[in-house]
N, C-alpha and C positions, 0 to 999 in steps of 0.2 A: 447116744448120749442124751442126757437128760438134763436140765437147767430147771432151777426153781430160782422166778424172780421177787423180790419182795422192793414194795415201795409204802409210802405214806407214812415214813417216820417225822421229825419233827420235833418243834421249840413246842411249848405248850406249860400256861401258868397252872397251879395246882387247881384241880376240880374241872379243868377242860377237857374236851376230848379229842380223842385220836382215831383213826381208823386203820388201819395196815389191811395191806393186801400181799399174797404170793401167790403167782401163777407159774404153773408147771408146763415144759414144751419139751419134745423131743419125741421121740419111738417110746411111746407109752400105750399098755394096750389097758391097762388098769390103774386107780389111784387107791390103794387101801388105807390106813391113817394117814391123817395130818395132822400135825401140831403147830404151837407157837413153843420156844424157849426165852429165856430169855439171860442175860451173863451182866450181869454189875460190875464198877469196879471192885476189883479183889475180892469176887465169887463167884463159886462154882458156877454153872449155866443151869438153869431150872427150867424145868416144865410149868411153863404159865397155863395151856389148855392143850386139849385133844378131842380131834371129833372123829369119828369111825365113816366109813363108806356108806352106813345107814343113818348118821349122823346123831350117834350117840357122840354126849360132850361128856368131858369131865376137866376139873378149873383147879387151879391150886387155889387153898384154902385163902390165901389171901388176895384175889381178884373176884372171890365171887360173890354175884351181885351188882359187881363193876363191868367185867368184862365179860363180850360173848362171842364165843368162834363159831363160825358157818362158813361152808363149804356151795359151790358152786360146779356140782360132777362135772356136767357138761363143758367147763371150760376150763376145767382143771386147776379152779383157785380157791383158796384158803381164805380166809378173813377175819380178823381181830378188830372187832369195834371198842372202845376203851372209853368209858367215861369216868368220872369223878377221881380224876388219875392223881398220884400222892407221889409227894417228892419220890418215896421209896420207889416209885414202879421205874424210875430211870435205868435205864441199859441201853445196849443190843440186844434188838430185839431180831431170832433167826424161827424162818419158818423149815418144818422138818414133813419128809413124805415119802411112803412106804410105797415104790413104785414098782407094779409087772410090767418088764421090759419081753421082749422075746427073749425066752430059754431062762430067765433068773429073777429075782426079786431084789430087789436093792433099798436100801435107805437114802437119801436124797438132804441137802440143806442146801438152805438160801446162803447169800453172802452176808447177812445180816443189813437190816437196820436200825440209824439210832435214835431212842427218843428218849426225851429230854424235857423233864416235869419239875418247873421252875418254883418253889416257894415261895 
C-alpha cells in the first residue's frame, strides 16, 4: 500500500506565502507524475501544476509566475511553493501521484490540505 502525505497548509493574508509538501511511502519501486489539485468551495477540483519524473512542470494558467512545483526523487516528495497568493487560490489543496508498485501502476492522492488566503 502506498500513502501520499501532504502537510503545510494554512491561514495566510493575501500576497503571503505558502509552501506545501507530499511525501510518498510504501512498496514503491517508481514515482512517475505528480501533481498538485486543488477543489474550492462549490468547484470542480483543478490541476493547479504537474512535474514529470524528469521534472518537466506545467501550471494552470492562473498560478503562473506565482506558483512552482518541484520534486525531490529520492525521497519521494512533491512540493508547491505559493507566493503572491489571492483570495481566489483558497481550497483543498490534494497532491496526486502516478505510482509503480510491483506487478501495477496505480494513481495515488493525499488526503488533502487546507489553505486559506485571507483579503
Amino acid at each position: 500500500q502506498v500513502q501520499l502525505v501532504e502537510s503545510g497548509g494554512g491561514l495566510v493574508q493575501a500576497g503571503g506565502s505558502l509552501r506545501l509538501s507530499c511525501a510518498a511511502s510504501g512498496s514503491i519501486l517508481s514515482i512517475n507524475g505528480m501533481g498538485w489539485y486543488r477543489q474550492a468551495p462549490g468547484k470542480q477540483r483543478e490541476l493547479v501544476a504537474g512535474i514529470t519524473s524528469g521534472g518537466k512542470t506545467n501550471y494552470a494558467d492562473s498560478v503562473k509566475g506565482r506558483f512552482t512545483i518541484s520534486r525531490d526523487n529520492a525521497k519521494g516528495t512533491v512540493y508547491l511553493q505559493m507566493n503572491s497568493l489571492k483570495a481566489e487560490d483558497t481550497g483543498v489543496y490534494y497532491c496526486a501521484a502516478d505510482v509503480a508498485e510491483p506487478g501495477r501502476i496505480r494513481a495515488y492522492w493525499g488526503q488533502g490540505t487546507q489553505v486559506t488566503v485571507s483579503s
